[in-house]
Every structure is written in structure tokens, then in C-alpha cells.
PATIZA-241740 format. One record per residue (C-alpha): residue number from 1; x, y, z; residue in three letters. Coordinates in Angstrom, 3 decimals. Layout:
N
+-----+----------+----------+----------+-----+
:   n :     east :    north :       up : res :
+-----+----------+----------+----------+-----+
: NUM :        X :        Y :        Z : ALA :
...
+-----+----------+----------+----------+-----+
This chain:
365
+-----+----------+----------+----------+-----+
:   n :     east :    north :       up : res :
+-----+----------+----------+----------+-----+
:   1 :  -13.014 :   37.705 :   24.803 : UNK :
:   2 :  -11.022 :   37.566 :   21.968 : UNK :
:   3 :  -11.607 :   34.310 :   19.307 : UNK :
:   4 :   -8.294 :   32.442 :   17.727 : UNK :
:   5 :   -8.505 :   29.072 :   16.041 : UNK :
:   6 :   -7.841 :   26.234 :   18.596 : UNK :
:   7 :   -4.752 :   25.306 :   16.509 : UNK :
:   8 :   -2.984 :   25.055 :   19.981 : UNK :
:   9 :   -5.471 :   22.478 :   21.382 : UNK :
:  10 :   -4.832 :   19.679 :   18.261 : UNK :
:  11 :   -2.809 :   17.007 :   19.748 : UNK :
:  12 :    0.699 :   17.659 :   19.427 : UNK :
:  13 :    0.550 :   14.784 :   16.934 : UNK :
:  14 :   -1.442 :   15.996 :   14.732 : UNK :
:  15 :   -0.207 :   19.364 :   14.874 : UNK :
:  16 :    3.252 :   18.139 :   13.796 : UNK :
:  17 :    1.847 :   16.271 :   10.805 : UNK :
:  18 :    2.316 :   16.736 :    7.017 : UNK :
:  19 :   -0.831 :   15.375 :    4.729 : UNK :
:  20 :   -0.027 :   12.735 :    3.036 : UNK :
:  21 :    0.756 :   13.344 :   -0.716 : UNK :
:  22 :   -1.186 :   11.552 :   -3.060 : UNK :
:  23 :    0.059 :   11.660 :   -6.943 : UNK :
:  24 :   -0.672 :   14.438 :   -8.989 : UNK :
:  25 :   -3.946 :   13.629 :  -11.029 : UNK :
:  26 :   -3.662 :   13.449 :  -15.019 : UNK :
:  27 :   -6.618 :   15.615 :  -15.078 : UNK :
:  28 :   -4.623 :   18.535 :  -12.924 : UNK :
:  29 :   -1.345 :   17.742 :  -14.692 : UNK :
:  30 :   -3.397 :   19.302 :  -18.184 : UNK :
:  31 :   -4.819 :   22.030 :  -16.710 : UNK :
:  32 :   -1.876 :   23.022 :  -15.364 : UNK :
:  33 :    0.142 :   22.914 :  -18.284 : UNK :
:  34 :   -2.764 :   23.080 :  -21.025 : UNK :
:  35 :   -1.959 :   19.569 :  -22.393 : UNK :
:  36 :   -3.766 :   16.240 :  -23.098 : UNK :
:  37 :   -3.543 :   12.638 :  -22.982 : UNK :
:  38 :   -1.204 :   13.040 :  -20.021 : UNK :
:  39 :   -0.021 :    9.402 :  -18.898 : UNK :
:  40 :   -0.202 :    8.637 :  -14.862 : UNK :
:  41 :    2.545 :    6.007 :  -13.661 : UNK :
:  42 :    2.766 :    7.491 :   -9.983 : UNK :
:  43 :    0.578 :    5.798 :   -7.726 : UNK :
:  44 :    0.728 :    2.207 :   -8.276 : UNK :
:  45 :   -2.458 :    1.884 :   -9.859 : UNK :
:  46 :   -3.409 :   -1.431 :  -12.262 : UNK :
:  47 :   -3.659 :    0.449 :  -15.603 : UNK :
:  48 :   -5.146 :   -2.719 :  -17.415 : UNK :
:  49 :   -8.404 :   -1.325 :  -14.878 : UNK :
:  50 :  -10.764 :   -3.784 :  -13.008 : UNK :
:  51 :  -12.510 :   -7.161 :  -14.831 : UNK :
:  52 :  -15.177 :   -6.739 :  -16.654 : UNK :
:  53 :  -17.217 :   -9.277 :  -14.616 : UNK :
:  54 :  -16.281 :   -6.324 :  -11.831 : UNK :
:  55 :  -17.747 :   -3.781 :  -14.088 : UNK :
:  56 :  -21.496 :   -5.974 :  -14.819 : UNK :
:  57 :  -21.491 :   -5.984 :  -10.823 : UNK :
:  58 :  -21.687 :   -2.939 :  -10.767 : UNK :
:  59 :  -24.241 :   -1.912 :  -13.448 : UNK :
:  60 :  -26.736 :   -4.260 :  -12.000 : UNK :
:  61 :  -26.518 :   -3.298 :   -8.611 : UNK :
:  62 :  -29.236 :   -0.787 :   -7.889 : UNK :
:  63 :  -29.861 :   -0.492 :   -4.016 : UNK :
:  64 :  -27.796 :    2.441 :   -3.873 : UNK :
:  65 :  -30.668 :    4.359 :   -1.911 : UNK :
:  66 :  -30.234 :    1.430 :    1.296 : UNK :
:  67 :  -27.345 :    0.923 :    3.304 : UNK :
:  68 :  -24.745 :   -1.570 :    2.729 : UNK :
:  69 :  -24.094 :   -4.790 :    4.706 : UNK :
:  70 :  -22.292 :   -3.418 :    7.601 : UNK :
:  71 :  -20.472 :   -6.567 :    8.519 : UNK :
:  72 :  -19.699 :   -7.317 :    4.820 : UNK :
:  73 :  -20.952 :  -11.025 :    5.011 : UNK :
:  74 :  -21.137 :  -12.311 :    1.263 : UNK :
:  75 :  -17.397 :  -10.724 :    0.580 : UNK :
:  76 :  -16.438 :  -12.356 :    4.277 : UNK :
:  77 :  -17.908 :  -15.598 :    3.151 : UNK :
:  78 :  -15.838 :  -15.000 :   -0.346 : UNK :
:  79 :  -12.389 :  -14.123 :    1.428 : UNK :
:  80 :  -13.580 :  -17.468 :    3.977 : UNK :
:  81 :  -13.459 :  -19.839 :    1.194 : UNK :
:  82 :  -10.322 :  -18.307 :   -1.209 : UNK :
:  83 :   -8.055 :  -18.079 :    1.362 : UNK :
:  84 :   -8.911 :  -20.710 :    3.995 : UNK :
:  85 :   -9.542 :  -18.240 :    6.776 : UNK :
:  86 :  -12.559 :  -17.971 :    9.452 : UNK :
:  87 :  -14.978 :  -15.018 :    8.465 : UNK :
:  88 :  -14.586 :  -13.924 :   12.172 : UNK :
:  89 :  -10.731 :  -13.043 :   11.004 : UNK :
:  90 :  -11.518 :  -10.443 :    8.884 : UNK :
:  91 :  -11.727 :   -6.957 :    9.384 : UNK :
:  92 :  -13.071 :   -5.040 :    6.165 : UNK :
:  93 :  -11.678 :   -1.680 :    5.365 : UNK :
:  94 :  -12.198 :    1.466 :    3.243 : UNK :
:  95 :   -8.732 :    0.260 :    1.947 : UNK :
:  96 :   -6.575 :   -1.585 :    3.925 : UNK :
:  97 :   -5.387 :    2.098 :    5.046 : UNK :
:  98 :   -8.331 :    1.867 :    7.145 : UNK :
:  99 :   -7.197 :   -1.335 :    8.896 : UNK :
: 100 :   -3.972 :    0.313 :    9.456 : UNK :
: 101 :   -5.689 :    2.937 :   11.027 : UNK :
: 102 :   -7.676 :    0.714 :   13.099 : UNK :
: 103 :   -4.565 :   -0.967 :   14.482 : UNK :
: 104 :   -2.812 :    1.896 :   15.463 : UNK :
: 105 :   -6.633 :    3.164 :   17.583 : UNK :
: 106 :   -6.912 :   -0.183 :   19.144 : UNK :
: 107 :   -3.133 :   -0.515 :   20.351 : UNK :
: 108 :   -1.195 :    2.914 :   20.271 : UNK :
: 109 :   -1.476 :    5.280 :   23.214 : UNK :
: 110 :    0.517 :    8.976 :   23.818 : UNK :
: 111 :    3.782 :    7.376 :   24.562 : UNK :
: 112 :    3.655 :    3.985 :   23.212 : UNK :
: 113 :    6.218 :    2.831 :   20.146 : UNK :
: 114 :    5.358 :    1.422 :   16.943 : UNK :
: 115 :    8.345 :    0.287 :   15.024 : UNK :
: 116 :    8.752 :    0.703 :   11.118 : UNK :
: 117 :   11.732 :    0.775 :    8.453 : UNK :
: 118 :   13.178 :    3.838 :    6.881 : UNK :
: 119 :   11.618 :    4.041 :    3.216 : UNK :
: 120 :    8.438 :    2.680 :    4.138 : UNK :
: 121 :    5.272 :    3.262 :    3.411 : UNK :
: 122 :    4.130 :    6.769 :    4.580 : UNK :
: 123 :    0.680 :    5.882 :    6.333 : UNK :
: 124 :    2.763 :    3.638 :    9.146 : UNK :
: 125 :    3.829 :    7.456 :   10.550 : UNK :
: 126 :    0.997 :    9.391 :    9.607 : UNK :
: 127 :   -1.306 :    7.064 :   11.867 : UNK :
: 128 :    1.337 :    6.363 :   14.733 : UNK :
: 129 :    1.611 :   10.364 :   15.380 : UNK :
: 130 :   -2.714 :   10.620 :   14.647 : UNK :
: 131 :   -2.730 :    8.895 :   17.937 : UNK :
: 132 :    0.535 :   10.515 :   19.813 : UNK :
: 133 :    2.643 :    7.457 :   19.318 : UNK :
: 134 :    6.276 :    7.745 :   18.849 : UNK :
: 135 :    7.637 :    6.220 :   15.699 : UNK :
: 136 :   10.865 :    4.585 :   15.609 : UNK :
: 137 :   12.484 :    3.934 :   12.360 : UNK :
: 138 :   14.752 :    1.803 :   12.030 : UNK :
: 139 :   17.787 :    2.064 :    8.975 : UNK :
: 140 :   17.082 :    0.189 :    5.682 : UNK :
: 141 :   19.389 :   -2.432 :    4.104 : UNK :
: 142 :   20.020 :   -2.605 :    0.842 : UNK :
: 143 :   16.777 :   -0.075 :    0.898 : UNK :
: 144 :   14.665 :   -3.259 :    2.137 : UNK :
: 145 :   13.776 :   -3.745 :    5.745 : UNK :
: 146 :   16.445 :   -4.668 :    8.201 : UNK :
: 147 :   14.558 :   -7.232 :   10.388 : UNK :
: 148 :   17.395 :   -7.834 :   12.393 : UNK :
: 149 :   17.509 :   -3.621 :   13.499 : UNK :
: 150 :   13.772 :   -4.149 :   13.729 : UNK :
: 151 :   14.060 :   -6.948 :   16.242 : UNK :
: 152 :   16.944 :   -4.823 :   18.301 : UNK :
: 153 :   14.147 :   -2.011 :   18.376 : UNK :
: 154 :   11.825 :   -3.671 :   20.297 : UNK :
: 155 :   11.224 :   -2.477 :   24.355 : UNK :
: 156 :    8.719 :   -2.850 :   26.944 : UNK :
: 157 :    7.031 :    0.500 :   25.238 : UNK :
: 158 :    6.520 :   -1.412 :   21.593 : UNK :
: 159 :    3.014 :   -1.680 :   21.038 : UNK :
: 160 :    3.034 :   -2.436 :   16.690 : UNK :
: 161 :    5.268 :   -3.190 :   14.272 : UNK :
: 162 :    4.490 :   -2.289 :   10.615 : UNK :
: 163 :    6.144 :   -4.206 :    7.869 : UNK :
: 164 :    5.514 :   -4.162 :    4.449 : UNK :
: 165 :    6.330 :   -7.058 :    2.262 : UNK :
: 166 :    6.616 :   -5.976 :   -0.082 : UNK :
: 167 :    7.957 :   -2.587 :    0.310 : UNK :
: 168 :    6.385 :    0.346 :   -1.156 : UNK :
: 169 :    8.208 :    2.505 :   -2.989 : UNK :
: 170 :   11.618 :    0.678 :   -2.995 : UNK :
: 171 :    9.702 :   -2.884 :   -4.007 : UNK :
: 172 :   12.142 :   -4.889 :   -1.873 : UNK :
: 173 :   10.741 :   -7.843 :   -0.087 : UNK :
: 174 :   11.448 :  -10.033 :    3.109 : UNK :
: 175 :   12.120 :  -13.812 :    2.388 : UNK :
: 176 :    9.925 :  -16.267 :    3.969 : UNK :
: 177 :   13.121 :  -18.038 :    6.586 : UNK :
: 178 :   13.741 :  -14.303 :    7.536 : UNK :
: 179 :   10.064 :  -13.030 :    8.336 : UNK :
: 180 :    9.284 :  -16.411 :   10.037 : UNK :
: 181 :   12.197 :  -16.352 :   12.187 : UNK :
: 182 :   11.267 :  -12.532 :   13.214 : UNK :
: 183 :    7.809 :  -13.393 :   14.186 : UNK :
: 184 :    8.961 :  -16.566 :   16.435 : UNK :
: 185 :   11.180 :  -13.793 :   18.538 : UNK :
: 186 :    8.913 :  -10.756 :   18.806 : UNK :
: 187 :    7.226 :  -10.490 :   22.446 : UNK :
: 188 :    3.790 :  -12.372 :   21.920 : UNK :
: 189 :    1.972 :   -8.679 :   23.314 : UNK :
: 190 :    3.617 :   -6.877 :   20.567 : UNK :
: 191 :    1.053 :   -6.944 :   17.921 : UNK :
: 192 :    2.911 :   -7.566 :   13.731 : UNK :
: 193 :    1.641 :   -6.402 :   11.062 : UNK :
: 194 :    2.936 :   -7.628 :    7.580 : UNK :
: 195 :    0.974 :   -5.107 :    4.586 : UNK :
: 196 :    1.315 :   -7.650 :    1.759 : UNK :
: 197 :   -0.530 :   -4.717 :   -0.716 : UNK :
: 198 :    1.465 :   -6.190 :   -3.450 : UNK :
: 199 :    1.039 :   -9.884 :   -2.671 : UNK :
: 200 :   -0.309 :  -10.889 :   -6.104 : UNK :
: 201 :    2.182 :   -9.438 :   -7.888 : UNK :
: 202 :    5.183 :  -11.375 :   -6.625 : UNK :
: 203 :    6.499 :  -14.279 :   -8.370 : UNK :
: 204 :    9.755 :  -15.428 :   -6.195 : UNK :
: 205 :    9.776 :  -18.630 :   -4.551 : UNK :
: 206 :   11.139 :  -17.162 :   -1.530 : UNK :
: 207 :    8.103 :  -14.796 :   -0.835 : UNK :
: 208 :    6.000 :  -15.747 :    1.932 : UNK :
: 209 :    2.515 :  -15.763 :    1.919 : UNK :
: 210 :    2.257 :  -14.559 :    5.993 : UNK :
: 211 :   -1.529 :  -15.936 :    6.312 : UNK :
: 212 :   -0.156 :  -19.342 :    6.885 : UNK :
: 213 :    1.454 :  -18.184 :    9.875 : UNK :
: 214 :   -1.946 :  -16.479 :   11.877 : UNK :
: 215 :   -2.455 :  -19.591 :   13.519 : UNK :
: 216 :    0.972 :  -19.903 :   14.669 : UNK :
: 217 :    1.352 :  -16.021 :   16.016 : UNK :
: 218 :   -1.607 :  -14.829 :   17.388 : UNK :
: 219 :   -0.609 :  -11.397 :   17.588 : UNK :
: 220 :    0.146 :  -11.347 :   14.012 : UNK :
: 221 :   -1.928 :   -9.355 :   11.574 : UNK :
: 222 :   -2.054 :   -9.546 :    7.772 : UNK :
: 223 :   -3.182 :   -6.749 :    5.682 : UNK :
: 224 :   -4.112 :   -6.831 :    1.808 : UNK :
: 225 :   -6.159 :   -4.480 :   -0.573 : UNK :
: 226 :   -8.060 :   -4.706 :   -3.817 : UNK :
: 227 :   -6.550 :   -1.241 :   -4.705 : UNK :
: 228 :   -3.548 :   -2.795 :   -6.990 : UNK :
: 229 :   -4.148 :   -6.191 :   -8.926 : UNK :
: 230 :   -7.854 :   -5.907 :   -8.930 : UNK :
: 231 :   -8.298 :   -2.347 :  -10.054 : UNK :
: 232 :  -10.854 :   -1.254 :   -7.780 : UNK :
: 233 :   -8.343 :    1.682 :   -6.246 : UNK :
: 234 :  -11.262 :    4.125 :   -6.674 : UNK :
: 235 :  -13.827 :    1.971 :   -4.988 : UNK :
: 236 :  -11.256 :    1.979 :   -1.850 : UNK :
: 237 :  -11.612 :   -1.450 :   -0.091 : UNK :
: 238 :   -8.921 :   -3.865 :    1.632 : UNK :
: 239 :   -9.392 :   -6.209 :    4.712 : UNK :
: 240 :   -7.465 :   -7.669 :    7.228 : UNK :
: 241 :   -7.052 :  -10.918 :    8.592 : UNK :
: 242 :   -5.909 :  -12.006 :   12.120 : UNK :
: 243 :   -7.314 :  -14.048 :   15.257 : UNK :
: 244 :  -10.471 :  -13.685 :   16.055 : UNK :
: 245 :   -9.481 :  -11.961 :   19.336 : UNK :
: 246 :   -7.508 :   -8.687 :   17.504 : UNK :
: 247 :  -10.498 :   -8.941 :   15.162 : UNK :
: 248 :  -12.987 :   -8.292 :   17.381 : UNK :
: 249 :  -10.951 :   -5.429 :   18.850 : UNK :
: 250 :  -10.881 :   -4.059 :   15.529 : UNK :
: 251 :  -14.625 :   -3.926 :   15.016 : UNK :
: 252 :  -15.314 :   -2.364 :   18.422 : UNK :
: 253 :  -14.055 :    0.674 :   16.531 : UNK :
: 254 :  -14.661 :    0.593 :   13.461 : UNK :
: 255 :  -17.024 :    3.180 :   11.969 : UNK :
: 256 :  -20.420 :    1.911 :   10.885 : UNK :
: 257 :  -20.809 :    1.211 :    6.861 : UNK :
: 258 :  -17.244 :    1.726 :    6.263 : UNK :
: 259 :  -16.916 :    0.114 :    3.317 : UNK :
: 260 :  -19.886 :    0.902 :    0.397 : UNK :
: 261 :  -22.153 :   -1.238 :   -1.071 : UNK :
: 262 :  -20.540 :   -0.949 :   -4.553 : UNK :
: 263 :  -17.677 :   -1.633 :   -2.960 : UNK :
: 264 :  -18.531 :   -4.959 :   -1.271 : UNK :
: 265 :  -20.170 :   -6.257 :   -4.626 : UNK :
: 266 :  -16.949 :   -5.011 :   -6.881 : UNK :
: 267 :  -14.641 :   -6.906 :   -4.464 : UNK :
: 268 :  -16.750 :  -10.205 :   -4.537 : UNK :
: 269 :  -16.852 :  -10.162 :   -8.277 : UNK :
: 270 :  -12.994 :   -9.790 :   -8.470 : UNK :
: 271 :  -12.297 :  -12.880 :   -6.308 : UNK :
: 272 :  -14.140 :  -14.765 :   -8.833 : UNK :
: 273 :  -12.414 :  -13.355 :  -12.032 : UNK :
: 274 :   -8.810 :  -14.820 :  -10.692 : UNK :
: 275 :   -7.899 :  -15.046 :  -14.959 : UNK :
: 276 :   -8.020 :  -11.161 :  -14.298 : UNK :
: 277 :   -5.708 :  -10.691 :  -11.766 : UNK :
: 278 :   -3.511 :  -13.190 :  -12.944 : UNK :
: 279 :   -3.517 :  -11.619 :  -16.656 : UNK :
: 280 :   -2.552 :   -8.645 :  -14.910 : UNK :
: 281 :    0.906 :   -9.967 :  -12.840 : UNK :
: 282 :    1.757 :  -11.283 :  -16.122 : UNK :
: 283 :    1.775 :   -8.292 :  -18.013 : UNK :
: 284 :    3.302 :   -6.675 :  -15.159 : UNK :
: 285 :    6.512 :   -8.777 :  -15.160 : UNK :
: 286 :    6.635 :   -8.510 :  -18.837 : UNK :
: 287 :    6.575 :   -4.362 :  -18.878 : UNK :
: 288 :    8.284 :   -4.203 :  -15.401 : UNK :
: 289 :   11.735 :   -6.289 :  -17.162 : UNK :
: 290 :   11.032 :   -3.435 :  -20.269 : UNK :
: 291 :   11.634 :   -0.845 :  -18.023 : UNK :
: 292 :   14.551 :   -2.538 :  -16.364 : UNK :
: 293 :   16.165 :   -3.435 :  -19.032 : UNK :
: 294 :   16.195 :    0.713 :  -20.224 : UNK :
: 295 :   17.545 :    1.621 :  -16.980 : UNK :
: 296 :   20.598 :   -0.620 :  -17.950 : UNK :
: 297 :   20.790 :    0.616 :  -21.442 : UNK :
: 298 :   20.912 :    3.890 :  -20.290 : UNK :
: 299 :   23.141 :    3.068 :  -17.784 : UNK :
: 300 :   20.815 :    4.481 :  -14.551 : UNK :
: 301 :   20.938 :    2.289 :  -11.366 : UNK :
: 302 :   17.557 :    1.322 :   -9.764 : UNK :
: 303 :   16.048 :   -0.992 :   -6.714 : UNK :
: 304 :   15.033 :   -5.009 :   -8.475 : UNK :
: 305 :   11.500 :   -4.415 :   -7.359 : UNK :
: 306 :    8.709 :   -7.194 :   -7.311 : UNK :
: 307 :    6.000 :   -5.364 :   -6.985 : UNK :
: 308 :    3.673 :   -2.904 :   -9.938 : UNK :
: 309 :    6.482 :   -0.044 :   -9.969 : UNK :
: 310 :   10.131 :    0.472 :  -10.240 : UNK :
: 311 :   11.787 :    2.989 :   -8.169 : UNK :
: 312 :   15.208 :    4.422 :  -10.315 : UNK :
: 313 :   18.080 :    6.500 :   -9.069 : UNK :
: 314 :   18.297 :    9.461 :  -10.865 : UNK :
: 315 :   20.755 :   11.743 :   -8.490 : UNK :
: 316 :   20.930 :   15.780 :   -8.201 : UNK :
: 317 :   18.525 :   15.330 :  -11.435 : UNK :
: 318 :   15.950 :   13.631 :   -9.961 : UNK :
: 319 :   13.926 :   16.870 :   -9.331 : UNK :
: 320 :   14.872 :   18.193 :  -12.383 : UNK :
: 321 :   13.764 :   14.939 :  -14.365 : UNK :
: 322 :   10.041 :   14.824 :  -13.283 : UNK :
: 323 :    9.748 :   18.508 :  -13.782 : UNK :
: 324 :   11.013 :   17.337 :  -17.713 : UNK :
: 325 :    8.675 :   14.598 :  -17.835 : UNK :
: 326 :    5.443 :   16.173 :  -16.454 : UNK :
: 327 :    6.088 :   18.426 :  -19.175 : UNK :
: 328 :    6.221 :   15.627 :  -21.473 : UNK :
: 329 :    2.774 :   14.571 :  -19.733 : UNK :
: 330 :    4.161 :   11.901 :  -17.694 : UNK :
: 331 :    4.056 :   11.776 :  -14.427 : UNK :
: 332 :    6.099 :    9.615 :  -11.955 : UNK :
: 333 :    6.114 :    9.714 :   -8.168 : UNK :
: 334 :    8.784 :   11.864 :   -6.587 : UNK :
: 335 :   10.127 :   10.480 :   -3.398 : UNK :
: 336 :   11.634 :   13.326 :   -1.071 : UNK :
: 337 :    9.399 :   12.680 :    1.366 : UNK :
: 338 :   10.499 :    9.001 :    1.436 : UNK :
: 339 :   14.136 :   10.527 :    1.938 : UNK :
: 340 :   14.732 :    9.522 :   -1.432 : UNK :
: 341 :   15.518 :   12.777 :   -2.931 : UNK :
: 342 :   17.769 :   11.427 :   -5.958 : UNK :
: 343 :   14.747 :    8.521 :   -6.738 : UNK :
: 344 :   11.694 :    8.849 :   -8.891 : UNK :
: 345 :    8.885 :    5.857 :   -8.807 : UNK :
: 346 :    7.588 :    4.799 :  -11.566 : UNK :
: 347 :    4.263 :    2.730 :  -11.371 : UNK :
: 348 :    4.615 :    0.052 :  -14.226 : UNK :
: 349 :    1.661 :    0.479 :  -16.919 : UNK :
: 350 :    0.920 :   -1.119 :  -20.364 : UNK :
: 351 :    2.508 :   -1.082 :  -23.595 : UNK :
: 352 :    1.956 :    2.742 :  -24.957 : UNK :
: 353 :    2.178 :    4.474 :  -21.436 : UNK :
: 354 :    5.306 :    2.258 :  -21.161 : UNK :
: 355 :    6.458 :    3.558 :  -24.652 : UNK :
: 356 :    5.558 :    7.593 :  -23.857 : UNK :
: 357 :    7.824 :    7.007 :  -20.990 : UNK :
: 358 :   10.422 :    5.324 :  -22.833 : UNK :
: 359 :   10.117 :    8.463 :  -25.359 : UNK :
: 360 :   10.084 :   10.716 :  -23.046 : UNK :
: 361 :   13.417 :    9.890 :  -21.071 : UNK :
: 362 :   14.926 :    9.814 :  -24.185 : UNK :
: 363 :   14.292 :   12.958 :  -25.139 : UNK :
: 364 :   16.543 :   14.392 :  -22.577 : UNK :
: 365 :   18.970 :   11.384 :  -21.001 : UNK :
+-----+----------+----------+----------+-----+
């Protein structure tokens, strides 16, 4: 009998799946193009790093050899006390990508629909189709989601709803009377989930925080990572929080020691550096309005963003652009796959990678 690769037996989900693109690495920008000091502003990492307190955690932490705490209790008992949750609410992730994978195991069968907005975050379809959902996507307003069209989406086959608040890569954001009133009319067996990634970086008085409201909707989950304002994006750890009901749903299939031991202790050493993260947002506004304000000079539109990153509008140059600016050692976050082809992203850093950017565009604009 003749041998072919099973290619045929993946699920017809996974078969029709692209990999999910990450951005390019500094270190394979300068090989590439035999370059150095190449400056990364494409994946919405914190370029001020992780607190130092994080940092001493880490260097005296030497059970490396042992297996962490599977459950995670100190950094439950941490998350417990800062944001006035039960431990028995949280679900601990290898990023909160994890959780979002969790969701879609626990709820999503072959047929079932999970609803998400156009121009949102990528891992909403990759883990819908991973489990042979269907995704529906519904059309963006004013490239933020449409909660009304989300709302309209809903049937007796909607199983999740993904929303991300904000929204990564357009950094729009759903006001607090808008979100609320969405929750109080979704079915109470369709299970919400509002990825608040960004949540520390947002400053308007408008912008819910969504954990108030898991008492209210018990089919509501919230997800948040230590990825952005806390630095620890290489570490890869986020959590959820919702009843203690979904919780325990979530556990049942979660993999053993899915989040590692350096991990755990990074994470409870950022919770109790808040100067650190709140240092952070500052400087964040302050470079974020910099780069706004040079879109305007140079007269290029882009989307008011309150997140780490501002996505511009570039046109039938936005290919061309980045291809100028990785050349320049820059590199900025391409969104075709989005379907954003005229947009580039550009993850907000610090003063000089803000200024070799600045440079940079100016060279050619």
C-alpha cells in the first residue's frame, strides 16, 4: 500500500487555516539585510521592558528543576485582592491567547457560530475554525466594532462572541453605556467575551472596566494579559476572569502546568510594582500624541487609538512604505491580513525608536 501524508484527514478547519503572523524579529530583520540596531514597533510590545522588582523575581527564583504550581495559587490570591474578584474566577493562561483558546474548546462545536468584528484581532478566527466553528464577522464602524450588527448576528447557533475593547490593530474602543447595554440583550447561553489586552493603557472616562459587570452577566467572560503594560510578553502569561461555573469548565481542559514557574513569580511581582505600569501609560500617551501629531504634519490620516500603537493610512504605498522603512531598520506591522491593505501599525515605543521612525518617514514622505 502506497503511504501519502494524512493532509486529507486534518479537520477541514484546520486545513483551511493560515498561521498566524507574528512580527518580523529585529534579530531576522539584520540578517536579512546585514544591518544593526534595527528598531521593532510591530507587535505591541512595552519597550520601557518589565520592572525591575520583576527582574529580582526572577534572579532569585531557583526551583527551576520542580514543577510549577499548577493551579497558580499565590498569583490567584494576588489577582483576588487587586481586582476584587474570587480566586475560583480565574483561569490562568500561557497568555490570555490560551484562555481564548480554552473558550472556544469548552463552547464551539463543528457547526456552532462565534461572532466577531471585521478588523479584529486575528486569534478570534484562528481558534473558531481550530475547532470547526463558523465565524461570522460582522462590518466595522468607523473601523471600531459595530455592537449594534453584532447584536443583529446573534441566532440559536451562537455559541461566543469575541470583543475586544480595545481593538487591536485599529485601537478603537466600545464606551461603557454601549457595551453594557449589549450584554443586558445577548441570550444569557451565549457566552461574551470582552479581551481588554490593552486595559491599562486607556485613559477615557468613557472606557469600561467590564469586571464590574461578571456578577451581573454570568455568561460574561473577561480576558487580560501581562504581555503589554507589564512587559513580560516573553514570559507569555494572561488570565481570565468569569463565574465560577465557566471557570471550572475552563480548567476541565486546560493542560497541566500551563503557565511556568517564572512566569507565575514575574506576574506576582508586577502587580506589586503598579508605579511601573503606570510610568509606562504615561509615557505612552506622551509618545503616542508625538506620533499623532506627525501624521497631521505630514498630512496622513490615521485611526485616534487608545491603546500602545497607532494604526496610519498610508494607501497604494502602504506596501511600498514598510518595504522603505525595514530598510531603514524599522519595522512596523503590515495589516493585509487584517484587510487593511493601505494601513501600517505602528506599536508606540520610547523617545529614540520614536525619533528613528520619525527620521525615517521623513526620508521618503
Amino acid at each position: 500500500m502506497t503511504s501519502q501524508f494524512p493532509f486529507d484527514r486534518a479537520l477541514p478547519g484546520v486545513r483551511e487555516l493560515q498561521p498566524y503572523q507574528p512580527g518580523k524579529p529585529a534579530e531576522e530583520l539584520e540578517r536579512e539585510l546585514g544591518i544593526s540596531g534595527a528598531v521593532k514597533l510591530a507587535s505591541n510590545e512595552n519597550p520601557r521592558g518589565c520592572s525591575p522588582a520583576v527582574l529580582s523575581a526572577i534572579r532569585e527564583y531557583s526551583d527551576i528543576g520542580l514543577y510549577p504550581d499548577a493551579n497558580g495559587f499565590s498569583l490567584k490570591q494576588a489577582l483576588s485582592r487587586q481586582l476584587g474578584v474570587e480566586p475560583a474566577q480565574i483561569t490562568l493562561g500561557n497568555g490570555s491567547n490560551d484562555v481564548l483558546d480554552l473558550l472556544a474548546r469548552v463552547f464551539v462545536g463543528p457547526g456552532d457560530d462565534v461572532v466577531f468584528s471585521e478588523h479584529a484581532f486575528l486569534v478570534y478566527p484562528l481558534v473558531t475554525r481550530a475547532v470547526g466553528g463558523n465565524a461570522v464577522v460582522t462590518p466595522a464602524a468607523d473601523w471600531g466594532h459595530d455592537l449594534l450588527a453584532m447584536s443583529k448576528a446573534l441566532t440559536s447557533r451562537t455559541k461566543l462572541v469575541f470583543i475586544a475593547n480595545p481593538n487591536n490593530p485599529t485601537g478603537t474602543y466600545s464606551p461603557a453605556t454601549q457595551l453594557e447595554q449589549f450584554l443586558a440583550e445577548v441570550p444569557g447561553n451565549i457566552v461574551v467575551v470582552i479581551d481588554e489586552a490593552y486595559f491599562e493603557y486607556v485613559s477615557a472616562d468613557d472606557y469600561p472596566n467590564a469586571l464590574h459587570w461578571c456578577t451581573r452577566f454570568p455568561n460574561l467572560v473577561v480576558t487580560r494579559t501581562f504581555s503589554k503594560i507589564h512587559g513580560l510578553a516573553g514570559l507569555r502569561i494572561g488570565f481570565g476572569v468569569a463565574s465560577k461555573e465557566i471557570t471550572d469548565l475552563l480548567n476541565r481542559v486546560r493542560q497541566p502546568f500551563n503557565v511556568n514557574a517564572l512566569a507565575l513569580v514575574a506576574a506576582e511581582a508586577a502587580l506589586n510594582d503598579a508605579e511601573h505600569a503606570v510610568r509606562c501609560a504615561r509615557d505612552n500617551e506622551e509618545q503616542r500624541a508625538r506620533l499623532a501629531r506627525f501624521c497631521v504634519e505630514r498630512g496622513l490620516e490615521y485611526i485616534p487609538s487608545v491603546a500602545n500603537f497607532l494604526t496610519v493610512a498610508f494607501g497604494d504605498h502602504a506596501g511600498e512604505i514598510n518595504s522603505k522603512l525595514l530598510h531603514k531598520g524599522v519595522i512596523v506591522r503590515p495589516l493585509e491580513n487584517y484587510g487593511m491593505p493601505h494601513h501600517l501599525r505602528i506599536t508606540i515605543g520610547r523617545d529614540r525608536e520614536m525619533d528613528r521612525l520619525f527620521d525615517a518617514l521623513g526620508s521618503f514622505l
